[in-house]
N, C-alpha and C positions, 0 to 999 in steps of 0.2 A: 450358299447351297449346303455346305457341310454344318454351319449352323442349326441352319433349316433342319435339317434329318433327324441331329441329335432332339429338335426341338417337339417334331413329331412323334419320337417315341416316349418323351417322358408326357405327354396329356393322358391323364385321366382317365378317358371314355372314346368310347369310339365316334360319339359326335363330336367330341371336341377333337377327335384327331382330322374329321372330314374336315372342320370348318379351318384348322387349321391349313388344309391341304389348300383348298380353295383362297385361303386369304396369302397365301403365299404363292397361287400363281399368279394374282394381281400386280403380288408387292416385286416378283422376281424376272418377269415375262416379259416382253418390250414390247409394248401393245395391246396387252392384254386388261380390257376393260371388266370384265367378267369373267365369272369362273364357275362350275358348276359338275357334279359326276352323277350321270347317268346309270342309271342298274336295270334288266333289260330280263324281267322274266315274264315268258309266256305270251312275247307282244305287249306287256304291261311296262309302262315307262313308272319309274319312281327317281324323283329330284331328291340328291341329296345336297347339304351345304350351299345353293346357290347364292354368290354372293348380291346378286341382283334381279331382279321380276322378270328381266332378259331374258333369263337361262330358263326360270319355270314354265314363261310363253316358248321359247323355244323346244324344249323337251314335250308340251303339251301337242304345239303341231305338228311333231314329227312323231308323236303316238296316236293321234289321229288320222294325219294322210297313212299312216305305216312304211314312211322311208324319212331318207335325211342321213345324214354322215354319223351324226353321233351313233344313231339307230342303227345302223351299218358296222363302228364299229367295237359296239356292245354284245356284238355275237362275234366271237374270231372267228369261228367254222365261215364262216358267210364274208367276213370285211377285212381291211387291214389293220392292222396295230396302231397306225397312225396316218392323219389324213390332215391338210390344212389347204383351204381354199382363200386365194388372195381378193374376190370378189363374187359378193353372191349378189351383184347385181347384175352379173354378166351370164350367158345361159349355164345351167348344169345340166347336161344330159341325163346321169346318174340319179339328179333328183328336179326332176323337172317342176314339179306340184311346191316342193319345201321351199327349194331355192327362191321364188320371188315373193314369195309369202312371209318368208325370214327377212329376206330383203324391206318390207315393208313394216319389219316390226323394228328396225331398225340396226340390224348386223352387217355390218360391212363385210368381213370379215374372218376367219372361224380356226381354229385346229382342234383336234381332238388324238386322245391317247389310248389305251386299250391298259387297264389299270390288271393285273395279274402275276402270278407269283409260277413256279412249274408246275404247282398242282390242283388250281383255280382259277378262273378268270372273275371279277370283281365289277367288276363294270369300265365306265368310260369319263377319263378326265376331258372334260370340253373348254376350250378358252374362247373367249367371244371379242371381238374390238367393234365396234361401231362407226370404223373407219378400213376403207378399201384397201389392202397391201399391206398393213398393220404387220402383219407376221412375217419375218425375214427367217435363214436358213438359221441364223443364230437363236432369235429366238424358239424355233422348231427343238433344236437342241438344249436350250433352257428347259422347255418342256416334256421333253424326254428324261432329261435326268430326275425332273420333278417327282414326272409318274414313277419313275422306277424306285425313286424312294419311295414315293407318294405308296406304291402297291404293299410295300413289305412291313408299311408301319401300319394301313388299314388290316391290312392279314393279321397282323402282332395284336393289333388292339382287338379285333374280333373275336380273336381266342381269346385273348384275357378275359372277355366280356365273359362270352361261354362256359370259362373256367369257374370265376365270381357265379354266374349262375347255377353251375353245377353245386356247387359247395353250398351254394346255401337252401338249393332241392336237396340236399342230402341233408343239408341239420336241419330243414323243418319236418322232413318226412322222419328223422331220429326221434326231434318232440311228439311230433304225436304218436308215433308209436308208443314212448315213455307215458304217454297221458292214458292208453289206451290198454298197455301192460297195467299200470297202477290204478286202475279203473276195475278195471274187469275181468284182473288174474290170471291175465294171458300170458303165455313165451311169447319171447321175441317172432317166431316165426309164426305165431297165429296173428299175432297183432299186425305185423306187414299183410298177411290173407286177409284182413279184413280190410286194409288197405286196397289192396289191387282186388277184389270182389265188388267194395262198393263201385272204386272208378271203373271198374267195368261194366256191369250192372247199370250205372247212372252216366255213363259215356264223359267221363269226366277226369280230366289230366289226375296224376296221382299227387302231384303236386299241392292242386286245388282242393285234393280232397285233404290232405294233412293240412295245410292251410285252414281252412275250414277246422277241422278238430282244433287246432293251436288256438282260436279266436273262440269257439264255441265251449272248449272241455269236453268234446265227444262227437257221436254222431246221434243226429234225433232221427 
């Protein structure tokens, strides 16, 4: 497990940290056939990392019926942090509609994690086995420790992404500015005005529009 953590923070990118997360609750979980983190905005399910078709048919029918565990707990306000059912062949009151529908697609089996840091919630790590009782109190605890790394290196990697993005909206919006001073004899600060004018005016990121200048030599 402490392998693991160090291992999640030194990836790259934030999908290689996902796919990371997910291939390590296969490799670490006892029972765990599947792996997959749910993100839950607006009623809109989005599958990230699924390590198998499992999880995306699973994810899909529980954004379709609009319940299911994961579904559940991907909003905190609404669910718990963590939830593991020993047999969804057996009734769920909670998810009457999900439950034998999953069943039928082949999940025995289920837990899920509430993936968050104090100041975001992130979505929901879900493990699947395709066998009934799979999940024991140990590995519930496997899986807890996972998410908990699992939240703080997604949070880590997200900003880095954000950061990387920021810096380089900041040197391309620099170049075109420099293309747009040594063009057409502008200060610095008329040349951003024509910047944020055009994206306004043509309802267009400002980004896009420096972009645009940087490829073009200006604006036609």
């Amino acid at each position: 497990m402490a392998s693991m953590a160090r291992d999640l923070l030194a990836q790259e990118s934030v999908d290689a940290t996902l796919e990371r997360i997910t291939a390590s609750a296969t490799e670490l979980v006892d029972g765990c056939d599947a792996a997959g983190i749910l993100v839950l905005q607006a009623r809109k399910v989005e599958t990230l990392a699924p390590t198998d078709q499992l999880v995306v048919d699973s994810d899909r029918l529980q954004e379709r019926l609009g319940e299911g565990p994961c579904f559940d707990v991907a909003q905190r306000a609404q669910g718990e942090r963590v939830f593991r059912i020993a047999d969804l062949g057996c009734e769920q009151q909670r998810w009457p509609a999900y439950a034998p529908q999953a069943h039928a697609l082949g999940v025995g089996s289920m837990m899920g994690f509430l993936l968050f840091t104090d100041d975001e919630d992130l979505g929901a790590l879900n493990l699947y086995s395709r066998k009934a009782g799979a999940f024991t109190e140990t590995s519930e605890l496997a899986g807890w420790l996972l998410a908990s790394h699992a939240a703080v290196a997604f949070s880590s990697a997200r900003t880095h992404a954000q950061m990387k993005q920021a810096v380089a909206t900041r040197h391309v919006i620099g170049e075109a500015m420099g293309i747009l001073m040594g063009s057409h004899h502008l200060s610095e600060e008329q040349a951003f005005d024509v910047l944020r004018r055009y994206s306004q005016e043509n309802n267009v990121k400002l980004r896009e529009v420096a972009r645009l200048i940087c490829e073009q030599g200006g604006l036609s």
